[in-house]
C-alpha positions as CSV (number, residue, x, y, z in Angstrom):
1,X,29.9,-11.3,-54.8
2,X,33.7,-13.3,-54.3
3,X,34.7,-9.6,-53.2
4,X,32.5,-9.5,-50.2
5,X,33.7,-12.9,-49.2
6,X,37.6,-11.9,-49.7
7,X,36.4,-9.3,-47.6
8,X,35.0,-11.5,-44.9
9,X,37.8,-13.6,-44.7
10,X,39.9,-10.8,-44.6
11,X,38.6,-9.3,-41.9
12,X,38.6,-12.4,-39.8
13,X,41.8,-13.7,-40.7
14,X,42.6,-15.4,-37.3
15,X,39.6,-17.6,-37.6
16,X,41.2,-19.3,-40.4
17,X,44.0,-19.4,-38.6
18,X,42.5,-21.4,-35.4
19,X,41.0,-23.9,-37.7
20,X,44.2,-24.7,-39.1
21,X,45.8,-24.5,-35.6
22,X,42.9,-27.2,-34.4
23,X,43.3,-29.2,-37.4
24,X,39.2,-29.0,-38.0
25,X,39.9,-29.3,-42.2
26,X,42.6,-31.8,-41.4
27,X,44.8,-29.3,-42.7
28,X,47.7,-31.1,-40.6
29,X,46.6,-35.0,-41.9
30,X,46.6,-33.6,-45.7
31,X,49.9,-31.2,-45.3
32,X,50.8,-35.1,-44.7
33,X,49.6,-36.8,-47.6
34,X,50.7,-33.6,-50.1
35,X,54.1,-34.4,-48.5
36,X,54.2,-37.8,-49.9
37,X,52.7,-36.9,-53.0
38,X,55.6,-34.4,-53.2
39,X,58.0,-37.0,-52.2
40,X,56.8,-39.8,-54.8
41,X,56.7,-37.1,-57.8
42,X,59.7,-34.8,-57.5
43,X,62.1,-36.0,-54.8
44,X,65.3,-35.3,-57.2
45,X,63.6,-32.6,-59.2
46,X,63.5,-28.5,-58.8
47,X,59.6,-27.7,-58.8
48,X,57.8,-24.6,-60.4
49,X,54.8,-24.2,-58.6
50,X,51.4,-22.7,-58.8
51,X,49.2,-22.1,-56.3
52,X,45.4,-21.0,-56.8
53,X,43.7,-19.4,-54.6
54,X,47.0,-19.4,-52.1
55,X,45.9,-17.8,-48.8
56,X,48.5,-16.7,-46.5
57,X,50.5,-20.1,-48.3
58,X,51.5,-21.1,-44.7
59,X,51.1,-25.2,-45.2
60,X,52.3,-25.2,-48.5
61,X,55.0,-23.1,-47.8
62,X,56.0,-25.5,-44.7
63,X,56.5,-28.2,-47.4
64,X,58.6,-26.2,-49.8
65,X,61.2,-25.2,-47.1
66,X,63.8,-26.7,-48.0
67,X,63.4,-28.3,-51.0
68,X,64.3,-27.3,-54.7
69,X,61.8,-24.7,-55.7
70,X,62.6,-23.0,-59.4
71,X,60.0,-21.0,-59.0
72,X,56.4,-20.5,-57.2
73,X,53.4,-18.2,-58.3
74,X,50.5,-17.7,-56.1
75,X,47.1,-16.3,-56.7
76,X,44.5,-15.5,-54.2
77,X,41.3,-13.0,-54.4
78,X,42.5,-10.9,-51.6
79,X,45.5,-8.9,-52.1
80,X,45.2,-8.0,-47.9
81,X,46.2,-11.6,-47.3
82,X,49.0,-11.8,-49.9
83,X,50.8,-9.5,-47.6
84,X,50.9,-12.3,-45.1
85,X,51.5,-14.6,-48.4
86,X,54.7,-12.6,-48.8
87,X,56.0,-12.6,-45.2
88,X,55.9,-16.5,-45.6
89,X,57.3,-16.9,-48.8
90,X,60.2,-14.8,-47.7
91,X,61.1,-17.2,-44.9
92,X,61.8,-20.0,-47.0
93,X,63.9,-18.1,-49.4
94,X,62.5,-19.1,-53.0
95,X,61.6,-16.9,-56.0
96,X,58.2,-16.0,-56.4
97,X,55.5,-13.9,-57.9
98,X,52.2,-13.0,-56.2
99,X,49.0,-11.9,-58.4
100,X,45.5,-10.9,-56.8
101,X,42.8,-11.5,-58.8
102,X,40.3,-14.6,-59.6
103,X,42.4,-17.0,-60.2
104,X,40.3,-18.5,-62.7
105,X,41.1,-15.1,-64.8
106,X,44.2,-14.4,-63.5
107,X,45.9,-17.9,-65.0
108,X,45.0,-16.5,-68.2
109,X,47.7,-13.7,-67.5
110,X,51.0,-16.5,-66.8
111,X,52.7,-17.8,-69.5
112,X,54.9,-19.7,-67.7
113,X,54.1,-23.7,-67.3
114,X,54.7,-25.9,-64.1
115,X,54.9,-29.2,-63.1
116,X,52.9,-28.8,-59.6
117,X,49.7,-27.1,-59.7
118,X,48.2,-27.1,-56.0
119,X,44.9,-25.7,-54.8
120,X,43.8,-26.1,-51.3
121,X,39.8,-25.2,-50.3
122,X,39.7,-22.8,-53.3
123,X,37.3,-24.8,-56.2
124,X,34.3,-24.7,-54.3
125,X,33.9,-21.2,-54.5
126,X,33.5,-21.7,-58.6
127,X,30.4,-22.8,-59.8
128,X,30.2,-26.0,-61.7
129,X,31.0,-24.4,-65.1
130,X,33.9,-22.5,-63.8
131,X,35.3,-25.8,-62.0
132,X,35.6,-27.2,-65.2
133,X,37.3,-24.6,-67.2
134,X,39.8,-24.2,-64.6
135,X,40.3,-27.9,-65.1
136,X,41.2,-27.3,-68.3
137,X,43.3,-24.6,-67.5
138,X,45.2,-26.1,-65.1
139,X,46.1,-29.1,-67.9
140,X,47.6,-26.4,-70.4
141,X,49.8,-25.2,-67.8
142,X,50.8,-28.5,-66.5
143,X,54.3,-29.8,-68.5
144,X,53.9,-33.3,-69.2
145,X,54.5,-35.7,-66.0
146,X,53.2,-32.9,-64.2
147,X,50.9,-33.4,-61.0
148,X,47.5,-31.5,-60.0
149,X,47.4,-31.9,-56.4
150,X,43.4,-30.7,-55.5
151,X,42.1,-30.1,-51.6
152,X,38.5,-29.3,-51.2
153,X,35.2,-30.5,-49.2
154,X,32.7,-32.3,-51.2
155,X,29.7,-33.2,-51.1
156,X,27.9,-37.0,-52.1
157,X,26.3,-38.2,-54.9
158,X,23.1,-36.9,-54.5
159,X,23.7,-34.7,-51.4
160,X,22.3,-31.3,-52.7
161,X,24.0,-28.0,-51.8
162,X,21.7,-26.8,-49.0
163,X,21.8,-30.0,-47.5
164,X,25.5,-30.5,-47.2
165,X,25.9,-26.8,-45.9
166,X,23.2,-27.5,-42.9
167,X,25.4,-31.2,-42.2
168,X,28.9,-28.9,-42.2
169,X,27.2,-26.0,-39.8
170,X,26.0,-28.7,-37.8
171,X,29.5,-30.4,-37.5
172,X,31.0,-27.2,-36.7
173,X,28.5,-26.4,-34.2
174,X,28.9,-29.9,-32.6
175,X,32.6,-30.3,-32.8
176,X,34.5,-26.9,-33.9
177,X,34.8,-26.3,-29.9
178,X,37.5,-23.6,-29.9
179,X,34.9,-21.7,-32.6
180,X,32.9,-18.7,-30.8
181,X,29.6,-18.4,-31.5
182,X,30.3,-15.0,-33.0
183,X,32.9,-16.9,-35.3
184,X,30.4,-19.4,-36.0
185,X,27.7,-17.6,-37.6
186,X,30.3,-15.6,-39.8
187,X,31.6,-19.1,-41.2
188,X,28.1,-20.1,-41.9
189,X,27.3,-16.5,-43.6
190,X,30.3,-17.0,-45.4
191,X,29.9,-20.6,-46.8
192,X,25.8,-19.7,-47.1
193,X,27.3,-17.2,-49.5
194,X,30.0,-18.6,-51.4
195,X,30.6,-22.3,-51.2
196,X,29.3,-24.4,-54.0
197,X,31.1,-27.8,-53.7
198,X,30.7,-30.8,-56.3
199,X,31.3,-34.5,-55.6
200,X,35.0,-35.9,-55.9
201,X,33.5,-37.9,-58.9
202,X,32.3,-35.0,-60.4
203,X,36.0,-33.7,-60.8
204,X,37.3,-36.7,-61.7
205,X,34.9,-37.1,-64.4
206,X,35.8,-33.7,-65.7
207,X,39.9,-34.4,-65.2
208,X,39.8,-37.7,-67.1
209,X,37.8,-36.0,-70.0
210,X,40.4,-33.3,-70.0
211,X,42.9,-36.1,-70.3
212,X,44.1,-36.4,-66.3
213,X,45.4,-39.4,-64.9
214,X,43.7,-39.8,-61.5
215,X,46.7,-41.0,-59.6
216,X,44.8,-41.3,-56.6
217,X,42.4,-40.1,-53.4
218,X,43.2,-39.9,-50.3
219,X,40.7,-38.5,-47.8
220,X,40.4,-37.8,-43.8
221,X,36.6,-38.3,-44.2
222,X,33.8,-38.6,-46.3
223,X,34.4,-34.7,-46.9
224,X,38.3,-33.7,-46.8
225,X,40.0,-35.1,-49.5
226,X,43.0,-34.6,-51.8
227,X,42.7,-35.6,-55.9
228,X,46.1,-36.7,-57.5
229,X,45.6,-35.8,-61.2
230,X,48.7,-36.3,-63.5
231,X,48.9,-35.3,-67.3
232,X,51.2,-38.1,-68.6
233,X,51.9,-36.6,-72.3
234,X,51.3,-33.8,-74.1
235,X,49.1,-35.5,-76.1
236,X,46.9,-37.7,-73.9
């Protein structure tokens, strides 16, 4: 079923890319805070990155220009739109590896570790279960001191899934104004489909049992928000 939503978003790449222009996921405001996180974390240190579920890597690749990037591995479903990952990547000039695949069975194939793993608007097309595993995952690939940096949408306590889909439509119906109507119902289809977002306690229930540090939570609104999750030790 993820294969027909790769194949949605594939298809209809430049909506994406008009939200992100328009800032309607605050993609701008949290490029911002994922700046700072970057900033307080590894301003003197070279970084190997992972990125799951990476898209074209456009705002994360913004970030890296410039700084000292070891290494950066990116996963996305779609190997279509790791052609446009490439063409980014390739601007900045770092090393990097690209694999296409889930990326909650595609980590399984890196041996490498990292001390940034990002994810922007990628768990909440895992089901609770799966959320939690890639948690996991995430934490054995993570050296110690390194950071989780986590975008999504989530819904609230309580909020149950159909509910928080009919608020979002509505939203984008109301204030998504560069968004045809054409482009409108193929977002809905799409998030009617695949979008199964938890609550930001939810993860960081999950993270702290793993043995994450919640560093902290910054959010645009009650929706957007970025978690901070360090592993501290090796141990902990």
């Amino acid at each position: 079923m993820r294969e027909n939503s790769v194949e949605l978003f594939s298809k209809n790449w430049s909506i994406y890319q008009k939200i992100i222009a328009h800032n309607y996921m605050f993609h701008h405001d949290l490029g911002k805070i994922t700046t700072t996180v970057w900033e307080d974390n590894f301003k003197n240190t070279s970084v190997n990155v992972l990125d799951l579920g990476c898209g074209d890597a456009y705002q994360l690749s913004t970030i890296m220009d410039g700084r000292q990037i070891s290494s950066y591995t990116g996963i996305d479903l779609s190997s279509a739109v790791l052609e446009y990952t490439k063409q980014n990547l390739a601007n900045i000039n770092i090393p990097f590896s690209l694999l296409a695949g889930p990326m909650e069975m595609e980590i399984d194939k890196i041996t490498n570790t990292y001390n940034l793993i990002y994810s922007s608007y990628a768990f909440h097309h895992l089901q609770d279960e799966e959320k939690l595993e890639l948690l996991k995952k995430c934490y054995a690939k993570l050296d110690a001191g390194g950071v989780l940096i986590l975008i999504d949408h989530f819904k609230e306590d309580g909020q149950d899934r159909d509910d928080y889909i009919d608020e979002y439509v509505d939203n984008i119906k109301t204030n998504w104004l560069h968004i045809t109507s054409e482009e409108n119902d193929l977002i809905e289809e799409h998030m009617r489909g695949y979008d199964f977002p938890t609550t930001e306690q939810q993860i960081i229930k999950w993270g702290e049992g793993i043995g994450f540090v919640l560093e902290t939570v910054p959010h645009v609104d009650r929706c957007h928000k970025l978690l901070v999750l360090k592993k501290y030790t090796e141990t902990n």
